[in-house]
mmCIF file of the N, C-alpha and C atoms, coordinates in Angstrom:
data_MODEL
# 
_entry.id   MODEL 
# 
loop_
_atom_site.group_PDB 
_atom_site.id 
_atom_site.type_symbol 
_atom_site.label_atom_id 
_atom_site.label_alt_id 
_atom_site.label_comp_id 
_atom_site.label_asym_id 
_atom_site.label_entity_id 
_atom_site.label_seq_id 
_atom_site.pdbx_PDB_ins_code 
_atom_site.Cartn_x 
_atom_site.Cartn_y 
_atom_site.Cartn_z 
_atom_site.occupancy 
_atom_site.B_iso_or_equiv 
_atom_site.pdbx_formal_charge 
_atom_site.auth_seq_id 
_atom_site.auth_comp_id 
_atom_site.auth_asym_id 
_atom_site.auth_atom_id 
_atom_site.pdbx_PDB_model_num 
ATOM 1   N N  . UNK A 1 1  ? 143.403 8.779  -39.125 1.00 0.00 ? 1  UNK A N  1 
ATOM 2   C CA . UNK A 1 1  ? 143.984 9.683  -38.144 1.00 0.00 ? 1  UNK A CA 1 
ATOM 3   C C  . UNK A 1 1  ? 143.050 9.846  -36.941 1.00 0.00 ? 1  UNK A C  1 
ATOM 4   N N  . UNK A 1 2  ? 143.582 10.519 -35.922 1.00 0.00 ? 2  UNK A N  1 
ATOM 5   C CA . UNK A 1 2  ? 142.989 11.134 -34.234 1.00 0.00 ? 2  UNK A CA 1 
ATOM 6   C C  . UNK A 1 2  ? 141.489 11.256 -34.774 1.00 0.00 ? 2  UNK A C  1 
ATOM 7   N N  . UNK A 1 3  ? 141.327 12.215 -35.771 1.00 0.00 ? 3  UNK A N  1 
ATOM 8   C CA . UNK A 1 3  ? 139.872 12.882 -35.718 1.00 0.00 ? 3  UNK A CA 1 
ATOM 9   C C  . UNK A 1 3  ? 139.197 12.218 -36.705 1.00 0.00 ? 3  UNK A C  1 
ATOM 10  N N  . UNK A 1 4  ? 139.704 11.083 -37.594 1.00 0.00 ? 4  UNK A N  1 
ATOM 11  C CA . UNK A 1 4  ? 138.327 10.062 -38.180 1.00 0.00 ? 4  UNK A CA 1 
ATOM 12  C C  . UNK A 1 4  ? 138.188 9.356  -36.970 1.00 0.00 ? 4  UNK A C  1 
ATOM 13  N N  . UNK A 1 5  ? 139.247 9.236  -36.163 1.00 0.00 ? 5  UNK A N  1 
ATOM 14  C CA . UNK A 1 5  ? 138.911 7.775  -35.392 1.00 0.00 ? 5  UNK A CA 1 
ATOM 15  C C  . UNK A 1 5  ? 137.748 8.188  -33.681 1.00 0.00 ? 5  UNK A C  1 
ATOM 16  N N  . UNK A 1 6  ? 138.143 9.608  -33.997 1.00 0.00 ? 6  UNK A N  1 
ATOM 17  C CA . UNK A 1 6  ? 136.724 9.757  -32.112 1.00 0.00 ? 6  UNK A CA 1 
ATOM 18  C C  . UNK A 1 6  ? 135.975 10.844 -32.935 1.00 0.00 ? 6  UNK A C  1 
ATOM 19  N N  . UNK A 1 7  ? 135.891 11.008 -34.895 1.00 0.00 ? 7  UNK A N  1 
ATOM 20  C CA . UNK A 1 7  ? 135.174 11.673 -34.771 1.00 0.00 ? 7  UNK A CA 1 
ATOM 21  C C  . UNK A 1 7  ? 134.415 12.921 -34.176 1.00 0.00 ? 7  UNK A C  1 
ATOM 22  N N  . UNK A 1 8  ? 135.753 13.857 -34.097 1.00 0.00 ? 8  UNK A N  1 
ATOM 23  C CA . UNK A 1 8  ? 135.961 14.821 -33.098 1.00 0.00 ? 8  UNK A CA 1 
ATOM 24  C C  . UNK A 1 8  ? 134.652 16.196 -33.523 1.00 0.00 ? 8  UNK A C  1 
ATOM 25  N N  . UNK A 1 9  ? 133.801 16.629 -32.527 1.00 0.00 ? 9  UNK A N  1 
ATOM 26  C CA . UNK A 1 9  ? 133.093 17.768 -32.879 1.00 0.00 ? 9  UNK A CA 1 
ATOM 27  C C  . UNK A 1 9  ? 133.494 18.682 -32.054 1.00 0.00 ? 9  UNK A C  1 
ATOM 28  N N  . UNK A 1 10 ? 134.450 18.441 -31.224 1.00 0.00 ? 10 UNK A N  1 
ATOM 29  C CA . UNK A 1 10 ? 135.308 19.937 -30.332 1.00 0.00 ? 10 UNK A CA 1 
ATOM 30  C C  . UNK A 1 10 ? 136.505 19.653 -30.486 1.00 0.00 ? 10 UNK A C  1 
ATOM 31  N N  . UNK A 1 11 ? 137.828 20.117 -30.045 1.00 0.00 ? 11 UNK A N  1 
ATOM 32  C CA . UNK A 1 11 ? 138.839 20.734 -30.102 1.00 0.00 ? 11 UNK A CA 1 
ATOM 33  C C  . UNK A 1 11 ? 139.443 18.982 -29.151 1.00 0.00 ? 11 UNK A C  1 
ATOM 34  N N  . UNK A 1 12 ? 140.558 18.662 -29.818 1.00 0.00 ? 12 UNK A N  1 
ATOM 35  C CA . UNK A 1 12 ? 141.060 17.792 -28.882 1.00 0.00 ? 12 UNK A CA 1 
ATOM 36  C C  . UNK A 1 12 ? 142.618 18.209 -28.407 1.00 0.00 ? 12 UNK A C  1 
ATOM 37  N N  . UNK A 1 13 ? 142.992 18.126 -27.341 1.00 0.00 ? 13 UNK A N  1 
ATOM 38  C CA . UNK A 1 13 ? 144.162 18.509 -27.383 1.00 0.00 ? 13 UNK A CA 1 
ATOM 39  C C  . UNK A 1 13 ? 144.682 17.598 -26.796 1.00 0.00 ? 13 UNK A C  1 
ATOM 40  N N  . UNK A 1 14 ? 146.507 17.144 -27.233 1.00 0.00 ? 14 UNK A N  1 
ATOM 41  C CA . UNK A 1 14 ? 146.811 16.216 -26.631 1.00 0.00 ? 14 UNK A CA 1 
ATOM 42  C C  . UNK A 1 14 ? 148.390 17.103 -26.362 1.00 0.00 ? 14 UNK A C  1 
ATOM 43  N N  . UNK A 1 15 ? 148.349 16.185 -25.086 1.00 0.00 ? 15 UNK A N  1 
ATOM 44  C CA . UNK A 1 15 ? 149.726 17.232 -24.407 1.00 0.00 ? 15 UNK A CA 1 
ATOM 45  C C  . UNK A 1 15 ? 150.959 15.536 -24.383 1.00 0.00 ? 15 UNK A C  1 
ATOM 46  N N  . UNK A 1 16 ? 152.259 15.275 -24.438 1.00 0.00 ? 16 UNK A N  1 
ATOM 47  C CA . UNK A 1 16 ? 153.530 14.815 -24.347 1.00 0.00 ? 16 UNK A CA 1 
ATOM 48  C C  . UNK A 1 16 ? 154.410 14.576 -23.788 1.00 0.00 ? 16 UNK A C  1 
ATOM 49  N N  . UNK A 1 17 ? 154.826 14.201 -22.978 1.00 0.00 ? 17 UNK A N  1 
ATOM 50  C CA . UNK A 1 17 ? 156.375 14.465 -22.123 1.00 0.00 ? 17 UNK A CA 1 
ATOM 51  C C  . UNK A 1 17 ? 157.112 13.371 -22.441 1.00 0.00 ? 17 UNK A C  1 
ATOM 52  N N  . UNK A 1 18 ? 158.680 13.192 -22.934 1.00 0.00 ? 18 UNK A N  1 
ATOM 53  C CA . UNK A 1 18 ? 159.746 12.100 -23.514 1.00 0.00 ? 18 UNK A CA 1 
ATOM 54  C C  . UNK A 1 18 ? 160.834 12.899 -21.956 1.00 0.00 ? 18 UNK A C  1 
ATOM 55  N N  . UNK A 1 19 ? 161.165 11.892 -21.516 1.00 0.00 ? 19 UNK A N  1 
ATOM 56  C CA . UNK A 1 19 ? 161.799 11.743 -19.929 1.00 0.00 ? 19 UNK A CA 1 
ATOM 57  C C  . UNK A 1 19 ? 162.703 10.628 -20.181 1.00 0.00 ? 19 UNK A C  1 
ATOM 58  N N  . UNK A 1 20 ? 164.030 10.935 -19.023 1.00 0.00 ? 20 UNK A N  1 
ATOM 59  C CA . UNK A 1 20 ? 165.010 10.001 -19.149 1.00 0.00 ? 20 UNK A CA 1 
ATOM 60  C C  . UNK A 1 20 ? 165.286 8.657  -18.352 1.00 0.00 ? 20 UNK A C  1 
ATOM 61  N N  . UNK A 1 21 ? 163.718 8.384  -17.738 1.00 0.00 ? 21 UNK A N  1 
ATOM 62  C CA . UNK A 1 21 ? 163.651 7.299  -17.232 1.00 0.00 ? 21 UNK A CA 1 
ATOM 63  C C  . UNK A 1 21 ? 161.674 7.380  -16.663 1.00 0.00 ? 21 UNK A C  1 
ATOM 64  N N  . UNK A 1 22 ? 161.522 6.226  -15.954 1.00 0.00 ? 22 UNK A N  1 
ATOM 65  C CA . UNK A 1 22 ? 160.127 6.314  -15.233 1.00 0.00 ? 22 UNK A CA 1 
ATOM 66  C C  . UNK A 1 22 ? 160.418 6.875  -13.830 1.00 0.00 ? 22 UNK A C  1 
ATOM 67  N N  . UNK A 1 23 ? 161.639 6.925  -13.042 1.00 0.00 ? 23 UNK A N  1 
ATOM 68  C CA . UNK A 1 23 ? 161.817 6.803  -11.590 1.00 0.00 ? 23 UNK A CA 1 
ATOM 69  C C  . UNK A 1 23 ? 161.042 8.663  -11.456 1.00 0.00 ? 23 UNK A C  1 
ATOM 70  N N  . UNK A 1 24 ? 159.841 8.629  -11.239 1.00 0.00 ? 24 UNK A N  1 
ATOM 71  C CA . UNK A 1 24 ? 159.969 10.407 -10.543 1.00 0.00 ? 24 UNK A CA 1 
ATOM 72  C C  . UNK A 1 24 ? 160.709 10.878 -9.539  1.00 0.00 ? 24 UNK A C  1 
ATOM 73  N N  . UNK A 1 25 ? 161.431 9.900  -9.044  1.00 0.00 ? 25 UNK A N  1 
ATOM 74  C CA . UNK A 1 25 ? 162.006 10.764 -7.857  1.00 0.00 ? 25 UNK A CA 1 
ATOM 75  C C  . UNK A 1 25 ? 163.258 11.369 -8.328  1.00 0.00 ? 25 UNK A C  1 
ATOM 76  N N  . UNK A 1 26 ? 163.890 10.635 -9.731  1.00 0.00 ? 26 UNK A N  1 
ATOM 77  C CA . UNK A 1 26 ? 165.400 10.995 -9.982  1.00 0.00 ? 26 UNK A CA 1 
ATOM 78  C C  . UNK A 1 26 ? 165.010 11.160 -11.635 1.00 0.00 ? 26 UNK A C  1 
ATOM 79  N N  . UNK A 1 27 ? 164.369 11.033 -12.215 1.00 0.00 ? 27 UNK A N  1 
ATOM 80  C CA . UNK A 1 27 ? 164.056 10.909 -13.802 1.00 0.00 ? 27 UNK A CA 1 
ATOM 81  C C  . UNK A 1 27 ? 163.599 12.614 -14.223 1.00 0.00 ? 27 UNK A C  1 
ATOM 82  N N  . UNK A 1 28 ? 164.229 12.996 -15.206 1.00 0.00 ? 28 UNK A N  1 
ATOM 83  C CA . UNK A 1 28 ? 163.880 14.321 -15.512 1.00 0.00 ? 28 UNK A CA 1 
ATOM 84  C C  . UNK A 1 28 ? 162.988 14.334 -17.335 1.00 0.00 ? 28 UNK A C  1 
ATOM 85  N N  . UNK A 1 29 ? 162.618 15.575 -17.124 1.00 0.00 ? 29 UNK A N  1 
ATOM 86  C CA . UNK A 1 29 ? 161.755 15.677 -18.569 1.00 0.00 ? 29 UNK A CA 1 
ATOM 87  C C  . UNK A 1 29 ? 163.249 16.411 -19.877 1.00 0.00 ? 29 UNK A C  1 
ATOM 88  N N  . UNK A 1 30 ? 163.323 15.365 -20.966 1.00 0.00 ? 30 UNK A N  1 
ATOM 89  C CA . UNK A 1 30 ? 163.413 15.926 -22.151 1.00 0.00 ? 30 UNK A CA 1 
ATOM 90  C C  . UNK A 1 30 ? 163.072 16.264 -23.006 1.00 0.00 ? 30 UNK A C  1 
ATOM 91  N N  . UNK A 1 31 ? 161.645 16.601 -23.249 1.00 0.00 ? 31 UNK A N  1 
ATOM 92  C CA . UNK A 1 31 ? 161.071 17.386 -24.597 1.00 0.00 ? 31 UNK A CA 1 
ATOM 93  C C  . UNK A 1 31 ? 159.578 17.372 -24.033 1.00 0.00 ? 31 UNK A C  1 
ATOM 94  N N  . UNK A 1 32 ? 158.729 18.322 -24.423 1.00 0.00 ? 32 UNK A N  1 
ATOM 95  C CA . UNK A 1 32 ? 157.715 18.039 -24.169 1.00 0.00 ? 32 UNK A CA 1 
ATOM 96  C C  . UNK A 1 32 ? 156.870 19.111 -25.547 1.00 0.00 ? 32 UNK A C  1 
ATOM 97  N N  . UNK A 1 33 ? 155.977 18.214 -25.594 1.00 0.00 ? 33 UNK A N  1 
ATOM 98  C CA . UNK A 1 33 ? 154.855 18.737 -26.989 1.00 0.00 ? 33 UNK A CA 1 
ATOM 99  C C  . UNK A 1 33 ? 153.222 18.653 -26.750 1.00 0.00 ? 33 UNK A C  1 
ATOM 100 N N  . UNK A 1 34 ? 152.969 19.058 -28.219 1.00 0.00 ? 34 UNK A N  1 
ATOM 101 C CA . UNK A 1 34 ? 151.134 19.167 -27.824 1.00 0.00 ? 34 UNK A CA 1 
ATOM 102 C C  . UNK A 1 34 ? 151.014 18.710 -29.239 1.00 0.00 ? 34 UNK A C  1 
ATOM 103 N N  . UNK A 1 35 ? 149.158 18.422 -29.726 1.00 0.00 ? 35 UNK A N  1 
ATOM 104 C CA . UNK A 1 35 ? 149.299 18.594 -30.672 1.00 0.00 ? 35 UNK A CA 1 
ATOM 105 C C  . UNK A 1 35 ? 147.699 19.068 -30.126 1.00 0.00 ? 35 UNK A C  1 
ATOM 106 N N  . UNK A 1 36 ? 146.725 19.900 -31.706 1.00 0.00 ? 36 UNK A N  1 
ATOM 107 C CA . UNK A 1 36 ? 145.404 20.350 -31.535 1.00 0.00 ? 36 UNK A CA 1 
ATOM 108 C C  . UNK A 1 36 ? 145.065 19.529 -32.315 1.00 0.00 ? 36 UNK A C  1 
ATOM 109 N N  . UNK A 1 37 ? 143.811 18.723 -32.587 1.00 0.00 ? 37 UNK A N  1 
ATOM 110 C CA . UNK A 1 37 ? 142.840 18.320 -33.498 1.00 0.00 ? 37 UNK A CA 1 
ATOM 111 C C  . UNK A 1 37 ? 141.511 18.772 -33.257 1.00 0.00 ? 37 UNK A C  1 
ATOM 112 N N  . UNK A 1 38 ? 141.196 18.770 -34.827 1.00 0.00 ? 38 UNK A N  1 
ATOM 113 C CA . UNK A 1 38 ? 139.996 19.602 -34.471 1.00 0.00 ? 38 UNK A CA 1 
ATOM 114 C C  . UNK A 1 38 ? 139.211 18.459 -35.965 1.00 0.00 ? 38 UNK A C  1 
ATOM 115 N N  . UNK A 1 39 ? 137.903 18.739 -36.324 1.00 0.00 ? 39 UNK A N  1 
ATOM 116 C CA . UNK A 1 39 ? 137.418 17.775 -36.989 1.00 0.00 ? 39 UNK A CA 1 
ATOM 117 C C  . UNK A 1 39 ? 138.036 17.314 -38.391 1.00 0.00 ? 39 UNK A C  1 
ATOM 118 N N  . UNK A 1 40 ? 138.584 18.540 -39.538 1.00 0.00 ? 40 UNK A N  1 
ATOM 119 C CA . UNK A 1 40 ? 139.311 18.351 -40.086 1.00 0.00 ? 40 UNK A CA 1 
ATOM 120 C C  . UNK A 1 40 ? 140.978 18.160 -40.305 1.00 0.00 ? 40 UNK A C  1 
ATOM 121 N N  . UNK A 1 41 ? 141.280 17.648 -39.143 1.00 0.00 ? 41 UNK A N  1 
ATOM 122 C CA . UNK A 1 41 ? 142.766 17.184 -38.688 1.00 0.00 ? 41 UNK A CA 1 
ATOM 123 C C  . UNK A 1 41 ? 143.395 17.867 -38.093 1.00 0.00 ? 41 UNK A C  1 
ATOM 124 N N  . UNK A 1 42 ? 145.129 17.338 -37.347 1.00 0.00 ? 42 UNK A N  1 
ATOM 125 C CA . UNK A 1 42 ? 145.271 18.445 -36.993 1.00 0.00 ? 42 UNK A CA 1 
ATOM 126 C C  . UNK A 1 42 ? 145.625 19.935 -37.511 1.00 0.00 ? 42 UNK A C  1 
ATOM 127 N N  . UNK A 1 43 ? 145.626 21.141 -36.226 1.00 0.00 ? 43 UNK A N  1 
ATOM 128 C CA . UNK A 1 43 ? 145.419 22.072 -36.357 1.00 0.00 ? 43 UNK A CA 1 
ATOM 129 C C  . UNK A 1 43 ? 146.912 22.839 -36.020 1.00 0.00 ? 43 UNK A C  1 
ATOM 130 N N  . UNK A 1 44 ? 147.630 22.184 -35.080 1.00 0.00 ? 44 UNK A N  1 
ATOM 131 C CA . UNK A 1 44 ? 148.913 22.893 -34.398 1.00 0.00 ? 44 UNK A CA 1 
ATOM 132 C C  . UNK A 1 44 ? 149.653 22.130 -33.536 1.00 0.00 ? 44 UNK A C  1 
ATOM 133 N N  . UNK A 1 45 ? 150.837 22.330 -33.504 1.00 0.00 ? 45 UNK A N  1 
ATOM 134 C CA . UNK A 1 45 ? 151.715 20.935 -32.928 1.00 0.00 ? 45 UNK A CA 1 
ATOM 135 C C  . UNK A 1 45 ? 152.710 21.859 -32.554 1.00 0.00 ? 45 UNK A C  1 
ATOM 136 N N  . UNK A 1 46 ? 153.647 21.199 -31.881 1.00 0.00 ? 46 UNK A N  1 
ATOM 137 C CA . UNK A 1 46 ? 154.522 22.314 -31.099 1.00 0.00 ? 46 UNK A CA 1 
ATOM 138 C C  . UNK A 1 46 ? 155.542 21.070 -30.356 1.00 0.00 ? 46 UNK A C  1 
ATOM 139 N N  . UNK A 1 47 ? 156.480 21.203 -29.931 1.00 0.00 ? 47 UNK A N  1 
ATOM 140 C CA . UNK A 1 47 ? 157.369 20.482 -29.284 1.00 0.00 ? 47 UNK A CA 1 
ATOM 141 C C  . UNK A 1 47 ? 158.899 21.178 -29.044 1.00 0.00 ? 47 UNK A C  1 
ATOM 142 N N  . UNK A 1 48 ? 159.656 20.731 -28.046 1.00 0.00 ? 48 UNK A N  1 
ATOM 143 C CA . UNK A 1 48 ? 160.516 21.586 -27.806 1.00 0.00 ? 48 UNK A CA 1 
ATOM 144 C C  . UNK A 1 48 ? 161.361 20.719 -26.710 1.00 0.00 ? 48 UNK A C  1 
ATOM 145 N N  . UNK A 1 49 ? 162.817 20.490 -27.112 1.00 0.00 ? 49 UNK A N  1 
ATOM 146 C CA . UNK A 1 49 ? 163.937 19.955 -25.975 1.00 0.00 ? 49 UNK A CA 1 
ATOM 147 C C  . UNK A 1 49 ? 164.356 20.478 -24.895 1.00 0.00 ? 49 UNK A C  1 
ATOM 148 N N  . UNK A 1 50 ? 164.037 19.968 -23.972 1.00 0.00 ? 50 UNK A N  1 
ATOM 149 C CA . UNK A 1 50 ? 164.181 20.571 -22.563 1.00 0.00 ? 50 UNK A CA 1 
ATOM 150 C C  . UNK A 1 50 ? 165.890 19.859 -21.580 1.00 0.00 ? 50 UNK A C  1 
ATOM 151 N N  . UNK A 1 51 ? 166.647 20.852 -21.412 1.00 0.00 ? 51 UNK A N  1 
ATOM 152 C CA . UNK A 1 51 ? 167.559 20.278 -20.925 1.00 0.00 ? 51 UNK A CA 1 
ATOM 153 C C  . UNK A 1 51 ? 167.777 19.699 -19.444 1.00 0.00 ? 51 UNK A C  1 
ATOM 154 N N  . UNK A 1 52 ? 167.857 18.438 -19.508 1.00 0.00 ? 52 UNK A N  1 
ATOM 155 C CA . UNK A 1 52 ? 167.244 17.863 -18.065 1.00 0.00 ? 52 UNK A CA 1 
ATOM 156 C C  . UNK A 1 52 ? 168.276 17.499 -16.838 1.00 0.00 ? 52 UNK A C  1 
ATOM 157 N N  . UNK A 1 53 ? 169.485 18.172 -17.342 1.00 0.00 ? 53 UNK A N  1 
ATOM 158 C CA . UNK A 1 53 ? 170.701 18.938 -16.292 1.00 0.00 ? 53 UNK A CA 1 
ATOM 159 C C  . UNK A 1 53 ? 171.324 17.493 -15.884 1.00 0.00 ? 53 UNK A C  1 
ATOM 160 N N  . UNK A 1 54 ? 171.349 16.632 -16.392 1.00 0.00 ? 54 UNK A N  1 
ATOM 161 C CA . UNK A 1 54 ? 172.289 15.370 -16.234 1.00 0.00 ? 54 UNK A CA 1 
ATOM 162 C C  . UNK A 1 54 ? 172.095 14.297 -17.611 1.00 0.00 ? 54 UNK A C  1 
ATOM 163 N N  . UNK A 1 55 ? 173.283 13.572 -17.372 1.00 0.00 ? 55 UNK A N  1 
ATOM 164 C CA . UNK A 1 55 ? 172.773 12.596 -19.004 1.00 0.00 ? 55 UNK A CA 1 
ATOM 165 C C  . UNK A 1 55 ? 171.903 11.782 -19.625 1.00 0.00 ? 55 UNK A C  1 
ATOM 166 N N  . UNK A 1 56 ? 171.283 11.699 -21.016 1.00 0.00 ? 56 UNK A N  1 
ATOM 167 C CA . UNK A 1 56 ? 170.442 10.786 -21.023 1.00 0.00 ? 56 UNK A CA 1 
ATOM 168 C C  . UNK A 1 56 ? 170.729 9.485  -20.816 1.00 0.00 ? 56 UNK A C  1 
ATOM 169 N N  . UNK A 1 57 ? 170.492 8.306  -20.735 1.00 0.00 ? 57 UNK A N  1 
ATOM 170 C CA . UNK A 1 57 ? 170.657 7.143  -20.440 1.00 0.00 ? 57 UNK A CA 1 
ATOM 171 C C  . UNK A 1 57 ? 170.193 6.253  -21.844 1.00 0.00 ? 57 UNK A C  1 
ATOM 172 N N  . UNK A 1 58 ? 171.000 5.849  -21.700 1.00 0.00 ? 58 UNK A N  1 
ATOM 173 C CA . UNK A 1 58 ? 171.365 4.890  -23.512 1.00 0.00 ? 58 UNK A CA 1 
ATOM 174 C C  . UNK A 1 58 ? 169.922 4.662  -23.565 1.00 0.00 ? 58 UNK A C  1 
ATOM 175 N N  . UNK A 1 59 ? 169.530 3.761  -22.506 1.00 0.00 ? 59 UNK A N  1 
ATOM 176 C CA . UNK A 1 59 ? 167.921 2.826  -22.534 1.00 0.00 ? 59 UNK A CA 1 
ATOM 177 C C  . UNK A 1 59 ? 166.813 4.024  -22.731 1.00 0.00 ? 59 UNK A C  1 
ATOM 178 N N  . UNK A 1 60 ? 166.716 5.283  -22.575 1.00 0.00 ? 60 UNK A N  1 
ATOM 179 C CA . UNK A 1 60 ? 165.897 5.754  -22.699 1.00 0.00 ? 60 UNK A CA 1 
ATOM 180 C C  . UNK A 1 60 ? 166.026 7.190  -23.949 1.00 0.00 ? 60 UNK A C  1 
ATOM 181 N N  . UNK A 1 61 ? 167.413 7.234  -24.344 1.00 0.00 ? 61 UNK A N  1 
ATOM 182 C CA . UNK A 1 61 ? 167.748 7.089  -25.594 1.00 0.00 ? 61 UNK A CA 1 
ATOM 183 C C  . UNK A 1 61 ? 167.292 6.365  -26.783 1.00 0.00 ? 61 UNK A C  1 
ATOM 184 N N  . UNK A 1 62 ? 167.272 5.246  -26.445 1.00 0.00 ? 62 UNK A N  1 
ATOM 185 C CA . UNK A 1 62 ? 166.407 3.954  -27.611 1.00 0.00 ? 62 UNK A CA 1 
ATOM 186 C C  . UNK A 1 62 ? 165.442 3.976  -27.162 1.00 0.00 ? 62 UNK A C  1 
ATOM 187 N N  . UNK A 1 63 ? 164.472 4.415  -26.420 1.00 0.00 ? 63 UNK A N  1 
ATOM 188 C CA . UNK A 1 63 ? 163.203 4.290  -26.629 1.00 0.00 ? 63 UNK A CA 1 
ATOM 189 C C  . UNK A 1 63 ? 162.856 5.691  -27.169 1.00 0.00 ? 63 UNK A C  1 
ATOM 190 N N  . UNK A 1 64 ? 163.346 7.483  -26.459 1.00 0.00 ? 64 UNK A N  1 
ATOM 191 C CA . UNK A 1 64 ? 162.691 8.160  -27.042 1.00 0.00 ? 64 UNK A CA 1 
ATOM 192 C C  . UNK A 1 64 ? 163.318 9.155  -28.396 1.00 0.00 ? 64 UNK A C  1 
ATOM 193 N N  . UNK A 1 65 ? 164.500 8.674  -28.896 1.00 0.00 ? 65 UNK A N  1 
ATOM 194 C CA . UNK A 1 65 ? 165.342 9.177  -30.041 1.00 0.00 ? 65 UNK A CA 1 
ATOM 195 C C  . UNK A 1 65 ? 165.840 10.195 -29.244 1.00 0.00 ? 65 UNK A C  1 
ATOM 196 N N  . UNK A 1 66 ? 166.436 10.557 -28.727 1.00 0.00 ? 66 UNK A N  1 
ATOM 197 C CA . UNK A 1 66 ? 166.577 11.863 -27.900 1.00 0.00 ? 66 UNK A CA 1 
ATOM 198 C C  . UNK A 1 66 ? 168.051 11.679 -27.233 1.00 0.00 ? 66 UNK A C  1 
ATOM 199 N N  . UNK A 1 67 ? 169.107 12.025 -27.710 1.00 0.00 ? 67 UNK A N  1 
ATOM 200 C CA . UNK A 1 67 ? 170.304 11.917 -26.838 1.00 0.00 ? 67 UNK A CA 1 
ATOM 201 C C  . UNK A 1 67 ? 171.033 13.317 -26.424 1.00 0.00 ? 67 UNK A C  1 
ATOM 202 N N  . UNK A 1 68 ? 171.983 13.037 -25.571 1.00 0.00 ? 68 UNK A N  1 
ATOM 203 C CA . UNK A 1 68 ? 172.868 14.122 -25.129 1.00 0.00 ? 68 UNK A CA 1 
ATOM 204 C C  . UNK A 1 68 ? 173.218 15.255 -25.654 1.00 0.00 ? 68 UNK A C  1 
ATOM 205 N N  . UNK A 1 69 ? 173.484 14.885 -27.507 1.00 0.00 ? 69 UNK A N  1 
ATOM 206 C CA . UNK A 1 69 ? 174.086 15.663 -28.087 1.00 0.00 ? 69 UNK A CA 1 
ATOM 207 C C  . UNK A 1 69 ? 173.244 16.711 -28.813 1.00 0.00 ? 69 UNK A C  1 
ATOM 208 N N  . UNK A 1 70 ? 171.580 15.807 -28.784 1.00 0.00 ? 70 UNK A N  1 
ATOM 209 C CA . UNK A 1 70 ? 170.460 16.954 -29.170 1.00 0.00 ? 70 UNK A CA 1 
ATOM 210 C C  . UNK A 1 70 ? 170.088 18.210 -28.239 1.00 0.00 ? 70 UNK A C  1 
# 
């Protein structure tokens, strides 16, 4: 796991965003998460679907599991 592999002696935090394309100018965010590691693994994780006010797109559907109906 995260914390055998950098051997963590502080707090690592890693932050997420699953989006319905790469374009920033027109691509919106659908879920975004964290997780904490700390030396004995992680510590707290969190994630949450964000509704991104138009449809997901099949292609980015199959990449981030995440469709319309979630």
């Amino acid at each position: 796991m995260i914390h055998k592999l950098f051997n963590l002696t502080r707090p690592l935090f890693v932050f997420d965003t699953e989006t319905t394309g790469v374009d920033t100018s027109k691509d919106r965010i659908v879920e975004l998460g964290f997780q904490r590691w700390e030396a004995e693994g992680m510590t707290k994780e969190w994630r949450s679907l964000v509704n991104p006010g138009m449809p997901i797109p099949a292609a980015a559907s199959k990449v981030n599991g995440i469709y319309d109906s979630d």
